[in-house]
N, C-alpha and C positions, 0 to 999 in steps of 0.2 A: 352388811355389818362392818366390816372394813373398812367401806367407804364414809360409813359415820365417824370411823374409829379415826382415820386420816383424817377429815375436816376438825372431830373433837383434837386431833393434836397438835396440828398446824396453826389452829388457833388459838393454841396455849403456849407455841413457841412464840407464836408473833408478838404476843401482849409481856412475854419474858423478854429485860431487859439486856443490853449486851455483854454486861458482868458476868449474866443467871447461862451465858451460851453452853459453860459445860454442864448445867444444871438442864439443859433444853433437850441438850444431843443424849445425854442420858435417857431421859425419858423413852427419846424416839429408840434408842439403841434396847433398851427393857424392854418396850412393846412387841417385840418382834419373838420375843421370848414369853410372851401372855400367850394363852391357850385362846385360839380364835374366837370363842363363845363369849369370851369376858375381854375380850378388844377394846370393845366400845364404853361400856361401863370402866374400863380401867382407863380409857384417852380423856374419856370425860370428868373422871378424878381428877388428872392431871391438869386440865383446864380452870376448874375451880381452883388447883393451887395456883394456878398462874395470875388467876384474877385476885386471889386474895395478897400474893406478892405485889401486884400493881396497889390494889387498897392500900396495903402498908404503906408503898415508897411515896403514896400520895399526901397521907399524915404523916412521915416522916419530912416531907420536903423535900424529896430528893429525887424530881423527875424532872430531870437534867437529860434529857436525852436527842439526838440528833433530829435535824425536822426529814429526814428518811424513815427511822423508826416509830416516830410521832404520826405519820403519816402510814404507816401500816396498823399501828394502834390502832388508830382513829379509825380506819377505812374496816378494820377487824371488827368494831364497836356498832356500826353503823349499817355497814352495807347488806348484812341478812334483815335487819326491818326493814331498809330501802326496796330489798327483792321478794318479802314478803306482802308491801305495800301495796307495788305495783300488780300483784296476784291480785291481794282483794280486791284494790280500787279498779284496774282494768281491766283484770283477767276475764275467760270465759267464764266465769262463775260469779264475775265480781260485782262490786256495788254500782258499777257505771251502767252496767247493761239489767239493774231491776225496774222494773215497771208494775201497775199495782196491781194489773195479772200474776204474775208471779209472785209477788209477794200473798194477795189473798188463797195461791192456790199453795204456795210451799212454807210460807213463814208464819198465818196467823191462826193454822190448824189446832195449833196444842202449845200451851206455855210455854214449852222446852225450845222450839222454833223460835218463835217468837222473840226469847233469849238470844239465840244465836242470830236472826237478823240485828238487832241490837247489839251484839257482841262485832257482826262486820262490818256496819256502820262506825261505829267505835274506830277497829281497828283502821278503815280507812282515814278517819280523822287525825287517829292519835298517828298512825303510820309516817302521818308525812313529817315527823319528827326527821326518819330515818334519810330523806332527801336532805333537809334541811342539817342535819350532822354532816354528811359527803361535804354540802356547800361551804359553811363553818370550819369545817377538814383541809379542805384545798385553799378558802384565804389564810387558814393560822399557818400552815406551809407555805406559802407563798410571800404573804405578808408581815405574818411575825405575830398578828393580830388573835388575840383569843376572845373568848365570847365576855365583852364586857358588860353586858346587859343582863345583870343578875337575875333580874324579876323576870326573864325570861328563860332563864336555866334552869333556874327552879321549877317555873311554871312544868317545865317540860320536863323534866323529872319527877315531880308530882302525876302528871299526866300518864305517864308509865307503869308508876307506882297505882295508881288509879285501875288503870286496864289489867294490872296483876291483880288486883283485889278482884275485881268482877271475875276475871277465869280462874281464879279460887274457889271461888264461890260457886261459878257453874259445873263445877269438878265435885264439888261436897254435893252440890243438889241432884246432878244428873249423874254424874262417872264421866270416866274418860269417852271423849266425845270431839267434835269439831270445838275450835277456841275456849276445853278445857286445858287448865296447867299442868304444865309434864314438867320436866327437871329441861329439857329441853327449851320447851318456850319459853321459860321464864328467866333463862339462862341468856338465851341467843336474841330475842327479842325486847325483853327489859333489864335485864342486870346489864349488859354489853351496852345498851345506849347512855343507860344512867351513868355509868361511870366512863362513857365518853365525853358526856355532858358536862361534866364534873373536873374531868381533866381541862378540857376547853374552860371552864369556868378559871381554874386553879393559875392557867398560863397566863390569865387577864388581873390579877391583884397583883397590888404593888409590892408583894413582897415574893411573889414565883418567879421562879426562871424566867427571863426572855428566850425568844428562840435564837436570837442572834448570838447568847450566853450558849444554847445548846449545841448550835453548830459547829463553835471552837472543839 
């Protein structure tokens, strides 16, 4: 539980901007003073404020920030679907090593299966979003460059939004289960990339920040 409670807060400092740092060290400094039970549930509060302060400063215009903290955003937004990715799609368990033995003996027994094969096929497809953010991450750092190919931010943002609706859905039908929605995945898996997605989009129009502007 701790251990959740430390990733939920590290990752709501990281996405706080460097104005919000006594607003950060706060947080961490209260946490220690939450009763261990409610750690995790209180880190993960703090995380949702964190992401809804980046939403604001992103309609307001004002993510002006160095390509150091740009590049912890980014890698904060992305790298848990990157690490989730490589589960389904390689893992022991994952979509690389099924065959139609396994599948007719473990996936096409009862509809709910049958869901979930289809839920991790899914996730390998839409996952590799999560590669492709890192990639996007390290030239907009690098190069200054942000995702100028709308129809494809979107796309991939939609696509997220897409695989949230489906483990909604398998949540109201079955319960909590394998790739139903928790506050969790939907958090760390789809909200974190979309609004990396989004940022990435926002540094590519002609009226956002350059990073060269952010650097100074």
């Amino acid at each position: 539980m701790n251990l959740l409670a430390s990733i939920y807060m590290r990752l709501a400092t990281g996405l706080l901007r460097t104005q919000h740092a006594d607003w950060a060290h706060a947080m961490r400094a209260e946490l220690e003073h939450v009763d261990e039970s409610e750690r995790a549930s209180w880190a993960f509060g703090c995380l949702i404020a964190a992401i809804k302060q980046r939403i604001v400063s992103m309609q307001n215009g004002t993510l002006r920030v160095s390509r150091s903290v740009l590049f912890l955003e980014l890698i904060v937004c992305f790298l848990p679907l990157t690490l989730v990715w490589l589960d389904v799609a390689f893992g022991s368990f994952g979509v690389w090593h099924l065959n139609s033995n396994i599948i007719e003996r473990y996936f096409l027994d009862t509809p709910l299966n049958t869901s979930i094969l289809g839920m991790m096929i899914g996730g390998a497809i839409v996952g590799v979003i999560g590669p492709i953010g890192l990639f996007l991450t390290l030239r907009a750092v690098s190069t200054g460059v942000g995702l100028r190919n709308r129809s494809l931010g979107i796309s991939m943002i939609a696509a997220v939004a897409a695989y949230a609706a489906a483990s909604v859905i398998l949540r109201m039908v079955a319960g909590p289960g394998a790739y139903a929605a928790t506050a969790s995945f939907v958090l760390l898996l789809i909200v974190l990339p979309a609004v990396g997605i989004a940022h990435l989009m926002y540094l590519a129009t002609p009226t956002g920040p350059t990073l060269a502007t952010q650097s100074r």
